[in-house]
VEXSE-800770 format. One record per atom (N, C-alpha, C): x, y, z; residue in three letters; residue number from 1. Coordinates in steps of 0.05 Angstrom, whole numbers. Layout:
      x      y      z  aa   i
      X      Y      Z ALA NUM
...
END
This chain:
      x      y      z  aa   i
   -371     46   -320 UNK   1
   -369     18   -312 UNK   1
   -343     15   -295 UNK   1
   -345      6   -265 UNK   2
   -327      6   -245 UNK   2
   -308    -20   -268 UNK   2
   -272    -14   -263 UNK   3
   -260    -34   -279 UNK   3
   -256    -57   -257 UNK   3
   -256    -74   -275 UNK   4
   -264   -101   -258 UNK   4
   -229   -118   -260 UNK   4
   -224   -129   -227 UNK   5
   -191   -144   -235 UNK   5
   -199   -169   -228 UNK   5
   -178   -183   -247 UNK   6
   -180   -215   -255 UNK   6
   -176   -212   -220 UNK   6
   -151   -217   -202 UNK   7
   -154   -213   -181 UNK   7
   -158   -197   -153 UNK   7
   -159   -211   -145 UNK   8
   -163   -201   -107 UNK   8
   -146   -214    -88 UNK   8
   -137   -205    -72 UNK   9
   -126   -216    -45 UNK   9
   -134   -203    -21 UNK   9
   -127   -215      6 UNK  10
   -139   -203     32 UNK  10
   -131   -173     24 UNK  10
   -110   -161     15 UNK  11
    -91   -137     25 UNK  11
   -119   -115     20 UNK  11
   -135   -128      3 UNK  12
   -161   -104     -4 UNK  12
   -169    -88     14 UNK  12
   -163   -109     39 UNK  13
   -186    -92     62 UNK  13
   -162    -81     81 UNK  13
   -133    -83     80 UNK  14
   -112    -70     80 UNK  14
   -126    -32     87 UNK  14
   -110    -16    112 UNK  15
   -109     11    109 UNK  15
    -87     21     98 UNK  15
    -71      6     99 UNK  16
    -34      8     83 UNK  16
    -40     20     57 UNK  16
    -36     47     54 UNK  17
    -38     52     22 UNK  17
    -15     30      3 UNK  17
      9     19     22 UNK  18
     30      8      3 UNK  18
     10    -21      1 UNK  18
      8    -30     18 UNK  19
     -2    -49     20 UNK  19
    -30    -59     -7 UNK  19
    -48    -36      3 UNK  20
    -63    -40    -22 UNK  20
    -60    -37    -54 UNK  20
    -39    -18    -56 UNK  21
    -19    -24    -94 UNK  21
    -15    -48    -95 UNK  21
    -21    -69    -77 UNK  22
    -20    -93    -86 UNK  22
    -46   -118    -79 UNK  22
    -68   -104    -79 UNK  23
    -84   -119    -78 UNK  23
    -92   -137    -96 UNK  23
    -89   -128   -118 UNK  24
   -100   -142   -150 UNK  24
    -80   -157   -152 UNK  24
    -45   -170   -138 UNK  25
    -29   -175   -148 UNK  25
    -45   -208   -149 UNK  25
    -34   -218   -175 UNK  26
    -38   -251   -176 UNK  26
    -29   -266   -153 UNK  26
    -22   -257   -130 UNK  27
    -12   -279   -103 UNK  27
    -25   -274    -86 UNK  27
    -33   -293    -66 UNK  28
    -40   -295    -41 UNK  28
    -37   -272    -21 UNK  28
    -26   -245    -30 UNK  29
    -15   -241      3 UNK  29
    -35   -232     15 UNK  29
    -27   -239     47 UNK  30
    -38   -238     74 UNK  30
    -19   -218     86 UNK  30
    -33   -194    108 UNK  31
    -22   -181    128 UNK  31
      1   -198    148 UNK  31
     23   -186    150 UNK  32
     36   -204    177 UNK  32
     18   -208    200 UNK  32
      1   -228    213 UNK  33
     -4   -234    224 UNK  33
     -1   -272    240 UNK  33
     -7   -270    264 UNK  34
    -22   -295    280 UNK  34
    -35   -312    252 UNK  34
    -61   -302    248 UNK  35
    -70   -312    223 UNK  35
    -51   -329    199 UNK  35
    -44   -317    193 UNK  36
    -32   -318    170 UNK  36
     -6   -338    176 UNK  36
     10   -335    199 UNK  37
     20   -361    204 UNK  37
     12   -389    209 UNK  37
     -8   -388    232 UNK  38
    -23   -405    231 UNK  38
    -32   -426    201 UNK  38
    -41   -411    182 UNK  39
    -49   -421    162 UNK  39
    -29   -432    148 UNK  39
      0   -418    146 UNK  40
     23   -428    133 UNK  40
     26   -457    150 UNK  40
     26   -457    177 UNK  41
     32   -476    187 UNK  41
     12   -502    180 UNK  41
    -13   -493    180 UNK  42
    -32   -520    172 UNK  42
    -23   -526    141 UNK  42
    -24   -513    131 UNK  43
    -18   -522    101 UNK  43
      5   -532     87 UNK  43
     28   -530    115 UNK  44
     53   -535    110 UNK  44
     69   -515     76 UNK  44
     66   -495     83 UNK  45
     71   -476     61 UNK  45
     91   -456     78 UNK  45
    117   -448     61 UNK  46
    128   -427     70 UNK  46
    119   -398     68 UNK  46
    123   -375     85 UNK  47
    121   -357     81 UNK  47
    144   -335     77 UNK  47
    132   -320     59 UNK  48
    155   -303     41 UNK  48
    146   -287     44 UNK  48
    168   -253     60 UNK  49
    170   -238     73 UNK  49
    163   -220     49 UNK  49
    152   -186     46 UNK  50
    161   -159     28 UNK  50
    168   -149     44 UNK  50
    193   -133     40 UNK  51
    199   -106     66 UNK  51
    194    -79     49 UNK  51
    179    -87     27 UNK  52
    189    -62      9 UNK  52
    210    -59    -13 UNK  52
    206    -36    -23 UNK  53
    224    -36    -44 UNK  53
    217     -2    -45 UNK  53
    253      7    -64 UNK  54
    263     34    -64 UNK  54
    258     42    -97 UNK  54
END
């Protein structure tokens, strides 16, 4: 039985191996893109950067 996660975010369809260790995370994230500003901008929502971590 494939294990099933409470969530999902866009990053699923992510090629970023880093990127996808965080697909199941409980937040929203979106790829840096056009997109994804855009949407911050209609929704009047800030966006909050990852650069990574060591």
């Amino acid at each position: 039985m494939p294990h099933q996660h409470k969530y999902t975010n866009e990053l699923i369809h992510s090629k970023s191996p880093y990127l996808l260790q965080h697909a199941h995370n409980p937040v929203n994230w979106m790829e840096w893109s056009h997109r994804a500003f855009r949407k911050a901008k209609k929704e009047n929502k800030p966006i909050l950067v990852s650069i990574g971590y060591s």
